[in-house]
N, C-alpha and C positions, 0 to 999 in steps of 0.2 A: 686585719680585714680578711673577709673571707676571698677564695676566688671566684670566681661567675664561673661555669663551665659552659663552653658553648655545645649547643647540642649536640649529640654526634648522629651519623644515621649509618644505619645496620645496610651491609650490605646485603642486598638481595636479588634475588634473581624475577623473570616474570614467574617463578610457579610460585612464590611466596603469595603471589595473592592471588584472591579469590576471585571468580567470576562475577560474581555478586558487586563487589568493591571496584572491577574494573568498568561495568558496566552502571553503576551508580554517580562515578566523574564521570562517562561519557554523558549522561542525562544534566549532571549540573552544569558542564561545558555548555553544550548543546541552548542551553537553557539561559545560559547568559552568567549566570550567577557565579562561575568563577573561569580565570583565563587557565592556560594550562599552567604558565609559571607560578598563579594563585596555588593551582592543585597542587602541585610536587611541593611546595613549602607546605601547604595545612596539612597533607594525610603523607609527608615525607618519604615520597618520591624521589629517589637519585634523579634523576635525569627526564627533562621536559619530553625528550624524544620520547621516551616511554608512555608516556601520556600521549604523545600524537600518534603512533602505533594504534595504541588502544583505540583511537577516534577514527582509525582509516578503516579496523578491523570489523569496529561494533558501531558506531557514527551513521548517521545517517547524511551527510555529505557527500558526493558525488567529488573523491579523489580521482576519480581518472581523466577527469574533464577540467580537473582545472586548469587554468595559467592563473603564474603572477601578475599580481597584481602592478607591480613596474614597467612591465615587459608589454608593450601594442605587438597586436598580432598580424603578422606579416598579409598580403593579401591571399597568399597560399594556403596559411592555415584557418583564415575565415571560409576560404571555398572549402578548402574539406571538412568544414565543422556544419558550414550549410548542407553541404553533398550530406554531411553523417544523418543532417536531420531529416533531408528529407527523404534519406532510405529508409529511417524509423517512423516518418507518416504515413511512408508508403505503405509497411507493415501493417502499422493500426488501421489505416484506411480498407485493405485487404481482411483483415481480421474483423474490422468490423460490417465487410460486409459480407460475408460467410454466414454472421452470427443475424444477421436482416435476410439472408436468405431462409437459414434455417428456422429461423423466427415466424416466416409468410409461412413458410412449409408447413409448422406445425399450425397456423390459425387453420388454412386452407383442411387440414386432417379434422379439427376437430370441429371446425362446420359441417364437413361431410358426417363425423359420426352423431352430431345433433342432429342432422337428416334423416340419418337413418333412426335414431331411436325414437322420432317424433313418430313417422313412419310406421314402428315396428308397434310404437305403444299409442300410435295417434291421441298424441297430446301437445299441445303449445310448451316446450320449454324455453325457448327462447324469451329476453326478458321485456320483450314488445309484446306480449299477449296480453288479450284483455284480462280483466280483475274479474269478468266472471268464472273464467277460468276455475276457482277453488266451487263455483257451486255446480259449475257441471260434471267434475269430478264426485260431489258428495251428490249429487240423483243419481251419477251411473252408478257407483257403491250403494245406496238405497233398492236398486231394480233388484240388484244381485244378491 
């Protein structure tokens, strides 16, 4: 009888592999299509941690905000996870209204400069003008 050999795996380091390959399990993880202990048996990975490295590095997962899932969170750390949030609406809410001022600012400029070029070339640009518009453009071109 023959013997079976069970497989062996090559020791490796992380630079053995490629970025390409690292970032290819995070997408099939991510993706559903295999666990991390799937990946280290198919593409023979030593060690699952090494797979979760990869998913903290390149993952789109929000590692620094988890807790386990066993573990209820004390009333302490709900208050500062509320506090964290709403220093980060606070943010966006500020941010977003910087971007609503300077937003008025620029319509308010470029009404002004439709003012003045209507003014300079007296003409209707604005898109309220009547449709006669193009023929009294094309008689004042025919005078001249």
């Amino acid at each position: 009888m023959e013997k079976q050999e069970e497989p062996r795996y090559l020791k490796r380091t992380q630079k053995d592999y490629s970025m390409f390959f690292k970032l290819q399990i995070v997408q099939e993880i991510e993706r559903g299509q295999l666990t991390e202990t799937e990946a280290t048996k198919k593409y023979g990975i030593q060690c699952r941690k090494t797979v979760v490295q990869w998913l903290r590095k390149f993952g789109n997962f929000d590692w620094e905000n988890q807790t386990p899932f066993n573990m209820s969170k004390t009333p302490e750390q709900k208050i500062m996870e509320l506090e964290a949030k709403v220093r980060l609406l606070e943010k966006q809410k500020s941010f977003l209204e910087q971007q609503a001022y300077v937003a008025d600012k620029k319509a308010i400029i470029f009404d002004m400069m439709i003012d003045i070029a209507e003014q300079e070339y007296k003409i209707d640009i604005r898109k309220n003008s009547p449709p006669e518009q193009s023929t009294i453009l094309d008689k004042k071109n025919n005078k001249q």
